[in-house]
N, C-alpha and C positions, 0 to 999 in steps of 0.2 A: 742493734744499739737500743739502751731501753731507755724510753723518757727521761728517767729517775738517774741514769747513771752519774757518775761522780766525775766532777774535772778535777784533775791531776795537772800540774806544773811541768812544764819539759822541757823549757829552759828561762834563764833572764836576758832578756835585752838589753844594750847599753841605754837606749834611748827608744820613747815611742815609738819615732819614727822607724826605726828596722824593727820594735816588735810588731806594725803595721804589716810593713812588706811579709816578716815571716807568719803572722797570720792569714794574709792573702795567699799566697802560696803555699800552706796547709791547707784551705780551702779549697783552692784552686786542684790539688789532689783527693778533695773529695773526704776532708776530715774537717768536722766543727771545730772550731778555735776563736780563742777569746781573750783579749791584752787585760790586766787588771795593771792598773796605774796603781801608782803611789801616793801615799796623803803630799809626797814633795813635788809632787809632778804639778799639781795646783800652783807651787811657787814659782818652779825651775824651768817650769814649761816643757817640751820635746826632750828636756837631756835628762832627765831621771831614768834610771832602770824601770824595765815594766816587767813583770813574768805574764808568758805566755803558758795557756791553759788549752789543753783538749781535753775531750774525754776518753774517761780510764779504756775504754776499749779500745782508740786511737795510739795510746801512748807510744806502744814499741814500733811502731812505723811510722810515729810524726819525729822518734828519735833521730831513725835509721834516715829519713828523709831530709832533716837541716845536718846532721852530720855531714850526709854526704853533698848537701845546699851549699857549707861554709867551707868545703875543701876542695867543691869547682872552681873553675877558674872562669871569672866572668869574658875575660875578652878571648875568643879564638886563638889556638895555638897560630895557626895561620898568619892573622893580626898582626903587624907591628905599628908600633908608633915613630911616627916620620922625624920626630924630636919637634915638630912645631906645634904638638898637641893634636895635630890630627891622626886619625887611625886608619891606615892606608890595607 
């Protein structure tokens, strides 16, 4: 990775907040990333879109990595919910 390299966009956020989480967790795999807000974000607060940025040499593995992010299933197949909100 070279100092000078270029960030590139790899996806938009509905909201800060998940482009938070999904920059932490491209991190967290060991790729720089960077939220760029919006001039509306200043007004809207958390609910504006953000695009998230890596660098160009990141790109096709921070793709391959929230694709396959947003098509896990966060609770254990395992898992069920008892219907009183608890996950048993």
């Amino acid at each position: 990775m070279q100092r000078d390299e270029q960030w590139v966009q790899v996806t938009t956020a509905p909201s800060q907040i998940e482009a938070a989480l999904m920059r932490d967790l491209l991190v967290g795999e060991g790729m720089a990333s960077l939220v760029q807000t919006s001039d509306a974000a200043a007004y809207l607060g958390v609910i504006s879109p953000c695009v998230l940025l890596v660098r160009q040499s990141d790109l096709d593995r921070a793709q391959e990595f929230l694709k396959a992010w947003e098509t896990s299933s966060i609770i254990e197949p395992d898992m069920q919910d008892s219907g009183d909100g608890n996950i048993e």
